[in-house]
Z-matrix of the N, CA and C atoms (Angstrom, degrees):
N
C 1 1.451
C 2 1.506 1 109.86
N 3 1.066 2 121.83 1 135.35
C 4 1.767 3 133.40 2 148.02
C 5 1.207 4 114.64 3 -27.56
N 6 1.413 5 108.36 4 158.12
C 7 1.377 6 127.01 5 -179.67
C 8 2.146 7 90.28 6 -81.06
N 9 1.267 8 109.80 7 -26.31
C 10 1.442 9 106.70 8 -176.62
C 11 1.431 10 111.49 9 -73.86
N 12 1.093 11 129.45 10 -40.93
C 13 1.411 12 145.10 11 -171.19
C 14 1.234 13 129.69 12 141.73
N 15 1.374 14 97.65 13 -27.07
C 16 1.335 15 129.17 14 -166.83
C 17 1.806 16 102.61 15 -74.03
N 18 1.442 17 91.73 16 151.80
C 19 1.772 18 89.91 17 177.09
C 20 1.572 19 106.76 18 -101.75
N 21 1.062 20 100.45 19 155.87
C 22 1.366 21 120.35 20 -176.91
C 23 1.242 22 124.59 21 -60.95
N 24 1.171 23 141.98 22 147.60
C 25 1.816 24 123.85 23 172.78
C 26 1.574 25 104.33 24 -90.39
N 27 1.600 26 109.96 25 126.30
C 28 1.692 27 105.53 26 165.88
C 29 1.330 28 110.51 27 -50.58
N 30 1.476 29 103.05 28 128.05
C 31 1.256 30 110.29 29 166.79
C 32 1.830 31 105.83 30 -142.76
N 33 1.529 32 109.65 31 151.33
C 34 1.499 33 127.36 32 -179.82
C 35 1.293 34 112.64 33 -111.56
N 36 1.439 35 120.27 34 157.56
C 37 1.181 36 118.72 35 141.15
C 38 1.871 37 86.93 36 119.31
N 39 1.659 38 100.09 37 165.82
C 40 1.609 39 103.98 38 -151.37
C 41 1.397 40 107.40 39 -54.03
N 42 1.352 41 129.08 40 -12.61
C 43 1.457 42 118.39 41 -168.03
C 44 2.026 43 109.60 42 -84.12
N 45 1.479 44 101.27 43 -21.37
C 46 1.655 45 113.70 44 -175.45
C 47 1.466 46 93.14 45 -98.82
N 48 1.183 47 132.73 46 -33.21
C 49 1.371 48 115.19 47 -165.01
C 50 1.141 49 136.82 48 -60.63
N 51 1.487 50 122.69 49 -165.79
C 52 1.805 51 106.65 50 167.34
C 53 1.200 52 136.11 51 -71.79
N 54 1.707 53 107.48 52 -12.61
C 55 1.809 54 98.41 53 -161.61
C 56 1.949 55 76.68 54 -168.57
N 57 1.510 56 116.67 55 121.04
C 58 1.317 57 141.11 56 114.83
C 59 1.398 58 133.63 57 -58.29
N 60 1.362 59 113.64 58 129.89
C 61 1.614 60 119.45 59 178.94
C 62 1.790 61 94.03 60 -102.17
N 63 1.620 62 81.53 61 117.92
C 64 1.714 63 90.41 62 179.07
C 65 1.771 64 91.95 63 -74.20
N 66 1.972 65 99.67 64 163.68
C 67 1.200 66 121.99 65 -167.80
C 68 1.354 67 118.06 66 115.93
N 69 1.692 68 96.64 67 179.85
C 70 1.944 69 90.72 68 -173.18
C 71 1.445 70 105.19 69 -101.95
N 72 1.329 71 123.72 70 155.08
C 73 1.224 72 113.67 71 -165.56
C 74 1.513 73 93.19 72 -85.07
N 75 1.739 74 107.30 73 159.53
C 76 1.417 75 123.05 74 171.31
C 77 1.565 76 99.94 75 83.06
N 78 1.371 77 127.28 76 -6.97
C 79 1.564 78 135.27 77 -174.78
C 80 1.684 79 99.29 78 -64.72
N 81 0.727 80 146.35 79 148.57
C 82 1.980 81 155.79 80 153.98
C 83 1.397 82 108.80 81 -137.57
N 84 1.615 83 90.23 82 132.84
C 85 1.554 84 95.24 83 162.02
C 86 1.903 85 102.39 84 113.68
N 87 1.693 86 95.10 85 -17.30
C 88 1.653 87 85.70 86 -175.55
C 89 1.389 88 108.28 87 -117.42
N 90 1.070 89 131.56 88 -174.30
C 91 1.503 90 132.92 89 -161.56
C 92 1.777 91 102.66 90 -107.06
N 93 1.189 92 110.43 91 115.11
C 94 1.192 93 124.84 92 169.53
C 95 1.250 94 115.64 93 -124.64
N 96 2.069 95 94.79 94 131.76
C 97 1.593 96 109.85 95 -171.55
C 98 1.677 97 102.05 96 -78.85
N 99 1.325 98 90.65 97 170.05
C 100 1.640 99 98.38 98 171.33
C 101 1.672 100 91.63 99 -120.03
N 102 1.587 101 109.11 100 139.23
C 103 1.430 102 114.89 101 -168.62
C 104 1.264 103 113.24 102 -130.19
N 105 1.298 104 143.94 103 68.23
C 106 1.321 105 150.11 104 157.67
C 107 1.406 106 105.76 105 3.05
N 108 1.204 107 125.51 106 105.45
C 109 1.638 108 147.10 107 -166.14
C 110 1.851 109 95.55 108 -90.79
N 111 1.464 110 116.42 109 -8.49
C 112 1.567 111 87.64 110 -171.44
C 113 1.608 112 79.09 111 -131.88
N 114 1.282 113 123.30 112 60.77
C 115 1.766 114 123.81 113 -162.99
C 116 1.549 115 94.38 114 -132.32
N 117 1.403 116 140.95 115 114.85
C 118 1.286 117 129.36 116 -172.03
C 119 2.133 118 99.29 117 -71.66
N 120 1.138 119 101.61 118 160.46
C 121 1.755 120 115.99 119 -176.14
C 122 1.364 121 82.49 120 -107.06
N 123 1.732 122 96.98 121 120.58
C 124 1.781 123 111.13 122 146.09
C 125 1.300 124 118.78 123 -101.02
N 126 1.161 125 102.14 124 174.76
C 127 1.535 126 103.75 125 -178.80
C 128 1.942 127 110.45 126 -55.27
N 129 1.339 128 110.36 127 -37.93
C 130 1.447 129 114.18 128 -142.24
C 131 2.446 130 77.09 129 -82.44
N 132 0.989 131 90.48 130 -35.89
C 133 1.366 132 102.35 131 162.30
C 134 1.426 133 119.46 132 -26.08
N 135 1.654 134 99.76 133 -69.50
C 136 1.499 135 107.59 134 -176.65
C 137 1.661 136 136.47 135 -81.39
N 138 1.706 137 98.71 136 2.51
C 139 1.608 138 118.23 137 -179.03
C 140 0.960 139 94.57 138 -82.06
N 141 1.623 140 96.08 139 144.95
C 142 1.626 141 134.54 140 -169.75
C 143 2.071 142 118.74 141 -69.54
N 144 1.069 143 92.18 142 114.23
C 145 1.453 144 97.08 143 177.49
C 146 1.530 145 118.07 144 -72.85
N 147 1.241 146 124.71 145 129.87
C 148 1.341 147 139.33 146 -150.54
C 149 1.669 148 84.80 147 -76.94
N 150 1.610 149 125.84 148 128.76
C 151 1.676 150 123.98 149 171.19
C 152 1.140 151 92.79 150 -66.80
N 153 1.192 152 153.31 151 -90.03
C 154 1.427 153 169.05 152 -122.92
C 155 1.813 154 108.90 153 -124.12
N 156 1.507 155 111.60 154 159.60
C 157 1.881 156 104.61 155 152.19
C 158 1.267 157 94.39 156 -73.43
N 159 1.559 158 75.72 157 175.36
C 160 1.535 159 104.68 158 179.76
C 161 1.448 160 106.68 159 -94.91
N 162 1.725 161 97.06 160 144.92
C 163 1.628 162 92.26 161 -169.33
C 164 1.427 163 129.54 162 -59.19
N 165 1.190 164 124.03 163 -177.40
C 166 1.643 165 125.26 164 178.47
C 167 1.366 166 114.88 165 -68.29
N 168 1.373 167 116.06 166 -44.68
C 169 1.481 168 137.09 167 -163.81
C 170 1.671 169 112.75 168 -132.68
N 171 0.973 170 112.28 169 166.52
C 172 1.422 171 117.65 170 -177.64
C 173 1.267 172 110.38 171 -79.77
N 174 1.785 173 121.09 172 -29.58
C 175 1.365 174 127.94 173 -151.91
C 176 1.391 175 98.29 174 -100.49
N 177 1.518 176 120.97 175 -5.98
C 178 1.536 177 148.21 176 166.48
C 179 1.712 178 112.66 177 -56.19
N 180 1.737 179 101.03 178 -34.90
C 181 1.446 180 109.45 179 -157.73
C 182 1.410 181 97.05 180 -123.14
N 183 1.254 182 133.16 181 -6.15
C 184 1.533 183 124.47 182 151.23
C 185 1.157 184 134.13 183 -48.97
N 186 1.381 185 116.06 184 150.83
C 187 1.540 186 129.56 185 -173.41
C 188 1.401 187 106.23 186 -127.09
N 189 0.913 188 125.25 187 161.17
C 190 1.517 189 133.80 188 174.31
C 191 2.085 190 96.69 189 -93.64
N 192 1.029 191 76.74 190 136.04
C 193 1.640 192 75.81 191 163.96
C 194 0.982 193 146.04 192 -146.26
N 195 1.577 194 165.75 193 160.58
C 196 1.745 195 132.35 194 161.89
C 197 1.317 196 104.87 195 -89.44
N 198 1.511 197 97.42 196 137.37
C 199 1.612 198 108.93 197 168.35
C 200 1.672 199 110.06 198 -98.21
N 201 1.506 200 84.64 199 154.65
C 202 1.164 201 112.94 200 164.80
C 203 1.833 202 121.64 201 18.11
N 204 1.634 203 105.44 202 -84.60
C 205 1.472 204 100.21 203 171.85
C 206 1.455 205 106.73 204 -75.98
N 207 1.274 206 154.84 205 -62.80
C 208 1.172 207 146.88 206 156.45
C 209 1.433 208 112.74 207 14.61
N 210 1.418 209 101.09 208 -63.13
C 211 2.199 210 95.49 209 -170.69
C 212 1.092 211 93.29 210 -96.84
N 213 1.769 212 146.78 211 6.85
C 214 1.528 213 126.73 212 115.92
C 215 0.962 214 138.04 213 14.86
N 216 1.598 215 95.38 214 -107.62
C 217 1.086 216 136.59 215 149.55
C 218 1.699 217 120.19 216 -12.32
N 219 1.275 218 90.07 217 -85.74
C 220 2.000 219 95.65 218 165.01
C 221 1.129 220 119.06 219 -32.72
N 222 1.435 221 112.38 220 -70.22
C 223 1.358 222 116.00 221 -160.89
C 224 1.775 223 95.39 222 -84.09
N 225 0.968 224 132.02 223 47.80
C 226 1.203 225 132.98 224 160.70
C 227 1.242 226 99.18 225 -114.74
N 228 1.065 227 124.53 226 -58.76
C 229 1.821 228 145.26 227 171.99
C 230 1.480 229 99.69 228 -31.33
N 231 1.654 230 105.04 229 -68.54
C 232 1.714 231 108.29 230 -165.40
C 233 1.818 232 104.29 231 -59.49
N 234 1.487 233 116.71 232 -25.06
C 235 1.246 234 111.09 233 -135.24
C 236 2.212 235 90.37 234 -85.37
N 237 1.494 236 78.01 235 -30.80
C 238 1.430 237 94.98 236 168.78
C 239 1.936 238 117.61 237 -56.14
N 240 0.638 239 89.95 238 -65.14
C 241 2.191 240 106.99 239 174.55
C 242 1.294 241 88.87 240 -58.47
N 243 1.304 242 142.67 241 -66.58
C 244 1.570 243 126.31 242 -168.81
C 245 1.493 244 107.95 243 -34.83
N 246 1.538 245 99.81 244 -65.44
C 247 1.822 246 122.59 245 -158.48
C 248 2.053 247 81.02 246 -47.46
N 249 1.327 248 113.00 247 -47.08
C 250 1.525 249 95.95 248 -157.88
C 251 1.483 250 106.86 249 -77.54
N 252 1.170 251 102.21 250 -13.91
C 253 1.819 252 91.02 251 174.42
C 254 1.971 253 97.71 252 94.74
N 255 1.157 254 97.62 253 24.17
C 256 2.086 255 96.89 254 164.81
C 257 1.408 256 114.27 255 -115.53
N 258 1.402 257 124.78 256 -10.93
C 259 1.288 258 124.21 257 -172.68
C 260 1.580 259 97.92 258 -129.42
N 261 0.920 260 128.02 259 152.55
C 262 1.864 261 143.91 260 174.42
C 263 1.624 262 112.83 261 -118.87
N 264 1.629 263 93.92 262 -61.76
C 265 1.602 264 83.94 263 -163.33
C 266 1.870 265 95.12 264 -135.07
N 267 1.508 266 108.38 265 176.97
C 268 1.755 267 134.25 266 155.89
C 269 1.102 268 150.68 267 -139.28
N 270 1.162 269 134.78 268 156.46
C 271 1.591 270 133.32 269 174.39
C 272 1.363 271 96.46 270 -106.75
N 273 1.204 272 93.19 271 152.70
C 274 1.933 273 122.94 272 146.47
C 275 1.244 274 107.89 273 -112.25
N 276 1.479 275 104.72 274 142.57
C 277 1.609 276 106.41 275 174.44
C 278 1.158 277 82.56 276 -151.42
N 279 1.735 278 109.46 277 149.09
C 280 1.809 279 130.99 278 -172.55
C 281 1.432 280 88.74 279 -141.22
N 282 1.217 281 105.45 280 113.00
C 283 1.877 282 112.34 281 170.58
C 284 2.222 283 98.02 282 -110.63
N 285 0.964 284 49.58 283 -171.49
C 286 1.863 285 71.08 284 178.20
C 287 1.420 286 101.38 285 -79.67
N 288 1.688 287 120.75 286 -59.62
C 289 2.000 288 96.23 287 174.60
C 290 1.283 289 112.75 288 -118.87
N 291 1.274 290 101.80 289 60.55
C 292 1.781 291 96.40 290 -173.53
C 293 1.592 292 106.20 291 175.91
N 294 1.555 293 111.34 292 128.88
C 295 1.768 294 104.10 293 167.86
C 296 1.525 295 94.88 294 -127.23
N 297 1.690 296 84.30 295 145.78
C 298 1.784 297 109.12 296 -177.04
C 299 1.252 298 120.55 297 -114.56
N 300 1.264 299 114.14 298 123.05
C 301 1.665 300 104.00 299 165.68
C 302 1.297 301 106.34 300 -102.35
N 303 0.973 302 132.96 301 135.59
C 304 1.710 303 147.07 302 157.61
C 305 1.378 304 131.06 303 -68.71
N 306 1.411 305 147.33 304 102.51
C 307 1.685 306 123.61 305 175.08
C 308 1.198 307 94.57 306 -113.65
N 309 1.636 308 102.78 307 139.72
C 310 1.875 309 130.80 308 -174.12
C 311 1.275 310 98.33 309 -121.38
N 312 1.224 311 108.64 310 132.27
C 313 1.760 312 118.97 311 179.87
C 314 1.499 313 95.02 312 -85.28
N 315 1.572 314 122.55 313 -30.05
C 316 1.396 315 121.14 314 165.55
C 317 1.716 316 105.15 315 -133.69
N 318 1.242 317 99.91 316 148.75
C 319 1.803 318 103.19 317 174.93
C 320 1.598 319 117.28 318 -58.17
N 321 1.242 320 107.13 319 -21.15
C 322 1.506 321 105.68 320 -169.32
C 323 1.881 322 93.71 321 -92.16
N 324 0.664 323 152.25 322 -25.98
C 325 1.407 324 149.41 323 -173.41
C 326 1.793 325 132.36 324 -90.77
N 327 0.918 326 126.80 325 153.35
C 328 1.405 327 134.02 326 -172.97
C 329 1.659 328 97.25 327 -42.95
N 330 1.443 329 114.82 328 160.92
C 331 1.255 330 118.96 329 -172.12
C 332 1.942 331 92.07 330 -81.11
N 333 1.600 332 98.49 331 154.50
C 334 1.614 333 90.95 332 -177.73
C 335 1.805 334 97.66 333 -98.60
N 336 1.475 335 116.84 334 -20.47
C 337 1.377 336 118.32 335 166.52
C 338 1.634 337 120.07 336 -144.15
N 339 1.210 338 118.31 337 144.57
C 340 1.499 339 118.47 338 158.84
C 341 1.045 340 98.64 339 -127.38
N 342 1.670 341 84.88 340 149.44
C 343 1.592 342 121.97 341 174.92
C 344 1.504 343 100.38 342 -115.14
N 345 1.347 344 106.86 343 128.04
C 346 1.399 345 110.95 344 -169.86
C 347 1.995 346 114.20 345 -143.93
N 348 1.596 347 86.72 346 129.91
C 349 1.174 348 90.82 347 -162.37
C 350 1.683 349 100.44 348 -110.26
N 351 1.386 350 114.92 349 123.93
C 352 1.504 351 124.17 350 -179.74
C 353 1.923 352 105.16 351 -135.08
N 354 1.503 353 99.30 352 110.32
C 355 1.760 354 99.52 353 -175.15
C 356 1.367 355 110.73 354 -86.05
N 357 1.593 356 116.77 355 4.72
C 358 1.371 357 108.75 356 -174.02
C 359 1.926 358 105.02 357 -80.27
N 360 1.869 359 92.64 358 -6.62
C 361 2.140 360 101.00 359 -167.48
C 362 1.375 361 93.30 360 -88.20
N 363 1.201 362 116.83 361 -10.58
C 364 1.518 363 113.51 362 -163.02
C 365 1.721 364 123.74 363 -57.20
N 366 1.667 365 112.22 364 -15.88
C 367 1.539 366 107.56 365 -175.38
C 368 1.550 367 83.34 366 -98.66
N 369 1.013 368 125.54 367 -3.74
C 370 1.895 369 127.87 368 -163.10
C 371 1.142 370 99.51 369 -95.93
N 372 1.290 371 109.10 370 -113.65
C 373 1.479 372 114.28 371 179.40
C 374 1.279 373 138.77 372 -109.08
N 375 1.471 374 113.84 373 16.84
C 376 1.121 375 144.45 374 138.12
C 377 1.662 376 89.56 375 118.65
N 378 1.601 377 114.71 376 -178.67
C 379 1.117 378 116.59 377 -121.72
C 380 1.768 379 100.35 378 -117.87
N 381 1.020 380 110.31 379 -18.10
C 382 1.537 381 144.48 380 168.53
C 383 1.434 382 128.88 381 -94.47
N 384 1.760 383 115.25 382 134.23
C 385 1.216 384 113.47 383 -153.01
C 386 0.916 385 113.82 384 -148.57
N 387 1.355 386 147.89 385 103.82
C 388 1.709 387 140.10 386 178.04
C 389 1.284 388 103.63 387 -91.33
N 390 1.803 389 102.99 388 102.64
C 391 1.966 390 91.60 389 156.20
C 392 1.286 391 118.78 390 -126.01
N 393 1.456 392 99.24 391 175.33
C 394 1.729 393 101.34 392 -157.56
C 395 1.721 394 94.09 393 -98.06
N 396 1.194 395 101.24 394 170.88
C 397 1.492 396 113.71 395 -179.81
C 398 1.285 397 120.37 396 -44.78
N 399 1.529 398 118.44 397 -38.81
C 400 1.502 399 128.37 398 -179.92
C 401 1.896 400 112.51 399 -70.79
N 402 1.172 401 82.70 400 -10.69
C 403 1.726 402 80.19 401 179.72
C 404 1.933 403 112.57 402 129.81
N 405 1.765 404 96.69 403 -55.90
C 406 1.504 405 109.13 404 167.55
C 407 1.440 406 147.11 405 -18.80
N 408 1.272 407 97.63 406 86.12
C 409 1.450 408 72.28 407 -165.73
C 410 1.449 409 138.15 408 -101.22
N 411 1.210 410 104.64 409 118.93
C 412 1.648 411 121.05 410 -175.50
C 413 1.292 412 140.60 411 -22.39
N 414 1.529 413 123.30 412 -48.87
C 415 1.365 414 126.25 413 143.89
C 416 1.646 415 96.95 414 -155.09
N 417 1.457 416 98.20 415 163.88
C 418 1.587 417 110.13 416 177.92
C 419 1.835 418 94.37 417 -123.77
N 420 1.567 419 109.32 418 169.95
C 421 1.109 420 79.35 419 163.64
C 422 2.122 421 82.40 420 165.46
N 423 1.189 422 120.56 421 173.27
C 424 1.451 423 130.34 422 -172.90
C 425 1.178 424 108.57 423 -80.68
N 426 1.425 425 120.35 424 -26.86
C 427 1.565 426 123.70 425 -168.17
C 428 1.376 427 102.42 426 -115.38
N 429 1.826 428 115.99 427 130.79
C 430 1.412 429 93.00 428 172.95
C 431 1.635 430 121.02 429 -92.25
N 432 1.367 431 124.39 430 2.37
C 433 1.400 432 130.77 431 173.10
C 434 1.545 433 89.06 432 -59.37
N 435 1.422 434 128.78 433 -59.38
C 436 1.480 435 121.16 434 -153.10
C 437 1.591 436 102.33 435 -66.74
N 438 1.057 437 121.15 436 -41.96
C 439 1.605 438 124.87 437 -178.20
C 440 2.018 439 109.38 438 -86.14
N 441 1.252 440 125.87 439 22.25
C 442 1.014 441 152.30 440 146.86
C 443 1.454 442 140.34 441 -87.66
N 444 1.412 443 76.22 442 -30.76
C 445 2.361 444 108.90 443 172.46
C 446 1.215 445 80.83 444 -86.49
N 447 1.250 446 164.77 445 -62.94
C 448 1.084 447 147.42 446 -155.79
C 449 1.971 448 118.05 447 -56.13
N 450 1.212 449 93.35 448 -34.69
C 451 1.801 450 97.65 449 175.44
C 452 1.753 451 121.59 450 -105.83
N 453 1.329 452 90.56 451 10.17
C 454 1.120 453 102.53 452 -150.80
C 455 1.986 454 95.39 453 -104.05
N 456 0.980 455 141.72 454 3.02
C 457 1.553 456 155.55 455 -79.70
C 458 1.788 457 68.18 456 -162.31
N 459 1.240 458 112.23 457 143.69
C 460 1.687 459 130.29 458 172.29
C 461 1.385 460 106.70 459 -112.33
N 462 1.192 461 110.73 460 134.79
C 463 1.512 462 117.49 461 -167.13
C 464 1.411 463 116.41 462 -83.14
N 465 1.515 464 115.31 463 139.21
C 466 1.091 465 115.95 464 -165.90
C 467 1.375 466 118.96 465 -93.15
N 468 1.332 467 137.71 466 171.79
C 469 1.116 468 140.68 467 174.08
C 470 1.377 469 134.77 468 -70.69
N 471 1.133 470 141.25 469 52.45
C 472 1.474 471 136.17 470 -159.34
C 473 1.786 472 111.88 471 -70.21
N 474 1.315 473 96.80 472 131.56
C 475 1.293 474 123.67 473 177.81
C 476 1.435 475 128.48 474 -117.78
């Protein structure tokens, strides 16, 4: 019976039954729970299962990242190319030795630039990087305003 009074209509089949395997159907290869549909959810229920251990070391679980003035900076750059109608969209990406920003003149297409930040180049050739879609890369350099002047450049008129 219902919480209304009313009785329920028999019904079969995986959505009434005892046990659903969470996931998408036709999915292989990933781990799907089986979830007792008539099982009340507690809290201790709904805490988050760790994907992975936790690393060995701290320097294990670092990311490279841009701070603060850094995506400034950027997004001063991008915000500029939007207003003109050459840039649309971006990524962030944080790896382990390196953070990327991406600009896409469309979302569906190859990035048209990264800016890429790796601190291990930093006593080298510094730590910052504008490259172009083909791979090239445009300038490197310690400062990222100076390797920002590099995309940052108004296009000229060819005749």
């Amino acid at each position: 019976m219902s919480e209304a009074g009313g009785e329920e209509p028999e019904q079969s089949g995986a959505l009434h039954g005892e046990a659903y395997a969470a996931g998408r159907p036709g999915e292989s290869g990933g781990s799907a729970a089986i979830v007792s549909l008539n099982a009340r959810i507690t809290p201790k229920a709904l805490a988050p299962v760790p994907a992975s251990p936790a690393p060995a070391s701290p320097a294990e679980a670092a990311v490279v990242t841009f701070d603060q003035g850094e995506l400034r900076q950027i997004f001063g750059l991008y915000g500029r190319k939007v207003a003109g109608g050459e840039w649309r969209d971006y990524a962030l990406d944080f790896l382990r030795d390196r953070a990327i920003f991406s600009v896409y003149r469309r979302s569906s297409e190859v990035p048209l630039y990264r800016i890429e930040k790796t601190p291990r180049l930093a006593r080298k050739q510094g730590q910052y990087a504008a490259v172009a879609a083909s791979g090239l890369i445009l300038k490197r350099g310690a400062e990222l305003a100076r390797v920002l002047a590099v995309l940052d450049r108004p296009l000229k008129i060819v005749r």
